[in-house]
C-alpha positions as MATLAB code, in Angstrom:
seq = 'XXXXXXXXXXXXXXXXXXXXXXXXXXXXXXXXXXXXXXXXXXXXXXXXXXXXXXXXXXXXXXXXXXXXXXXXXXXXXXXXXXXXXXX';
ca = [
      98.097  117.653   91.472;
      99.245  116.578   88.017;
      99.259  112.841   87.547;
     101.427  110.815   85.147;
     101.395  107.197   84.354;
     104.961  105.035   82.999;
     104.336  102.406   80.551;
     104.768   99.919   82.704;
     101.673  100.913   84.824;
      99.596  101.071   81.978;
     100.579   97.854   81.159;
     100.193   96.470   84.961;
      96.716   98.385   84.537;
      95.194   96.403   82.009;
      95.528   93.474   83.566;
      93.451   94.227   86.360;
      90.188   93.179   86.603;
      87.366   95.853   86.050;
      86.456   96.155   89.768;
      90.599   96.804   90.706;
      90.535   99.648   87.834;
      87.493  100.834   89.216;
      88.469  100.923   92.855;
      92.254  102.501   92.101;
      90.141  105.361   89.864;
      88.482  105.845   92.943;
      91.546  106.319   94.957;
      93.148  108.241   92.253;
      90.405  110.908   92.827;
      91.144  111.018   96.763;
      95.075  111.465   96.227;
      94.232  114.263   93.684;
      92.448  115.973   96.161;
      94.696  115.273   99.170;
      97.757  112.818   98.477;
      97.875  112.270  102.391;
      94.539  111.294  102.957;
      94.672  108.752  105.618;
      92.425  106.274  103.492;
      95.456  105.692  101.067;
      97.920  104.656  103.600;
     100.261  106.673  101.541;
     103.725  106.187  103.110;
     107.702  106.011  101.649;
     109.252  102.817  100.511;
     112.717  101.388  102.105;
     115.283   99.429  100.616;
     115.941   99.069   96.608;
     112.447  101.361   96.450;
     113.879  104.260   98.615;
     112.574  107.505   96.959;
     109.150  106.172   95.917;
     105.961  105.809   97.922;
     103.330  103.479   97.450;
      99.510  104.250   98.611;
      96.683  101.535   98.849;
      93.901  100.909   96.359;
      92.288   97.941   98.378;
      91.942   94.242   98.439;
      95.791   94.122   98.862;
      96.462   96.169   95.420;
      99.320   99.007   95.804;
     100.567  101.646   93.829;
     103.517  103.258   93.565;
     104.850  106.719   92.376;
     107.470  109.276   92.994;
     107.028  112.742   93.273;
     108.744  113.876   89.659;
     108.074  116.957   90.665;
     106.187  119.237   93.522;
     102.943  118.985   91.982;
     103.763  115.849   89.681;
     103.111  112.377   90.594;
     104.535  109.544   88.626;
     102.580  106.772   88.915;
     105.138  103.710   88.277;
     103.227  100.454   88.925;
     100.608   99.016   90.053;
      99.595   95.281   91.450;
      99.767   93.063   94.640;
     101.589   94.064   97.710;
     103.203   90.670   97.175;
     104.658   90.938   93.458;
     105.776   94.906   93.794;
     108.031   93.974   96.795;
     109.284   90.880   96.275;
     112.578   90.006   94.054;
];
């Protein structure tokens, strides 16, 4: 599995504190190995996200990618479960 981050999550990234970067490198390394591992609650988004899917880093972090292609994930953002889904 191929991973690719947008600008955007980059940007999101930084802002994190060290522990949230630390813990979402962590479950970086578990969807590498196996994207459906149930630790990373990986599931599809509805509504205006339809097409993406979002797994769980912890302490109510989320991140969310689309597949850009079989073996490519696109890692779009990445913050609280209340700022990705509201607006």
């Amino acid at each position: 599995m191929k991973v690719v981050f947008h600008k955007n999550f980059k940007r999101q990234f930084k802002k994190l504190r060290k522990s949230q970067q630390n813990k979402f490198k962590e479950q970086l390394a578990v969807f590498i190995e196996n994207p459906f591992n149930p630790v990373l609650n990986n599931h599809p988004l509805q509504g205006k996200c339809e097409g993406l899917r979002s797994i769980n880093v912890g302490g109510g972090l989320r991140a969310i990618y689309e597949m850009a292609e079989k073996e490519i994930a696109y890692f779009i953002a990445v913050d609280t479960h209340s700022k990705l889904y509201s607006s």
